[in-house]
C-alpha positions as CSV (number, residue, x, y, z in Angstrom):
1,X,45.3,167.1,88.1
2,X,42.8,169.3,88.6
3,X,40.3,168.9,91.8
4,X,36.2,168.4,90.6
5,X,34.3,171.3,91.7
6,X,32.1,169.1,92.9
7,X,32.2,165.3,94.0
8,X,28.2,164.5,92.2
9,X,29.5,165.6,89.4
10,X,31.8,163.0,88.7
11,X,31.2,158.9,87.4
12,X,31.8,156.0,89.4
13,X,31.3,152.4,88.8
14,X,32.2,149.0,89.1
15,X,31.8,145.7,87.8
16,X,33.2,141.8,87.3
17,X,33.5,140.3,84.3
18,X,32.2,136.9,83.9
19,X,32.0,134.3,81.1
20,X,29.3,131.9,80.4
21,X,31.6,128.9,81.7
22,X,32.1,131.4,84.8
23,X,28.5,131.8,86.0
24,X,27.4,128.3,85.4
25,X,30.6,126.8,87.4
26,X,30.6,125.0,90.8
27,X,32.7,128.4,91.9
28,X,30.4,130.8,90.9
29,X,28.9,131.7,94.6
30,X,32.6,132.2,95.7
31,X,33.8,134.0,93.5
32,X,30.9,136.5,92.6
33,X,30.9,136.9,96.8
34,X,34.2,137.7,96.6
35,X,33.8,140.2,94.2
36,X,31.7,142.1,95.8
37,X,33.5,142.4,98.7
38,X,35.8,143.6,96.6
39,X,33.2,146.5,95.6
40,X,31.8,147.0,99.0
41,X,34.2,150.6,99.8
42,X,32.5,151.9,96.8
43,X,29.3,151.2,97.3
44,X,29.2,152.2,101.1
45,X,31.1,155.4,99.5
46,X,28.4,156.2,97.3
47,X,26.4,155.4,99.8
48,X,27.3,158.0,102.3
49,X,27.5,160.6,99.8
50,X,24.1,160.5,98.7
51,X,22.9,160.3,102.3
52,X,24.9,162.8,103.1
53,X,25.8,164.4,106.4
54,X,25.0,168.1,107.9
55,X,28.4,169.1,106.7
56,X,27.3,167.8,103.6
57,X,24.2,169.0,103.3
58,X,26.2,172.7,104.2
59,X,28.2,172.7,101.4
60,X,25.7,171.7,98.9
61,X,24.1,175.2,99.8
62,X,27.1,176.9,99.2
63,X,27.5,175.1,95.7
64,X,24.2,175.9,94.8
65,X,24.5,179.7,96.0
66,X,27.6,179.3,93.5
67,X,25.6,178.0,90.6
68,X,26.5,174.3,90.6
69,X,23.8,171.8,90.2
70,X,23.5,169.3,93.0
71,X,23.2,165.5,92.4
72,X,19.8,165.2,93.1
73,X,18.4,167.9,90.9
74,X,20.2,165.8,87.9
75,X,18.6,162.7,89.8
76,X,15.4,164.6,89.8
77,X,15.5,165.3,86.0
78,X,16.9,161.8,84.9
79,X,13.6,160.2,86.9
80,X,11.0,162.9,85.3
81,X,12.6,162.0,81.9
82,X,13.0,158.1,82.1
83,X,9.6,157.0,82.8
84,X,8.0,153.4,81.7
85,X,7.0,155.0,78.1
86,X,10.4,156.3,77.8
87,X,12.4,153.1,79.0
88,X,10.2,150.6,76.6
89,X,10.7,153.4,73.6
């Protein structure tokens, strides 16, 4: 395995699967909870990535001294490009 040059470049997600019989069951509430409590190290991952921390921040200069493109320029560029005209398109 090879290691990511860097960590905004890769794709994480997460999600539950739920049928119609699922969401409209008494169990719903409980189970949808559980769920994401399930999700909740990834999310507060995520979290703290984007946030960031000086050490962080530190080594995204060095990246971009390097020529890699942070997360938030991509962020950046995916807002400017998916406005309300775009979306609705």
């Amino acid at each position: 395995m090879t290691a990511s040059p860097a960590l905004s470049q890769l794709e994480t997600g997460t999600s539950i699967a739920l049928n119609g019989e699922e969401i409209c069951g008494q169990k719903f509430l409980r189970d949808f909870a559980a769920a994401c409590r399930k999700m909740s190290p990834l999310v507060e991952f995520t979290t703290r990535a984007i946030i960031g921390t000086e050490r962080s921040k530190g080594f995204a200069a060095l990246m971009r001294q390097e020529g890699f493109q942070r997360f938030e320029e991509a962020l950046e560029e995916f807002r400017d490009r998916s406005d309300d005209k775009f979306l609705r398109a």
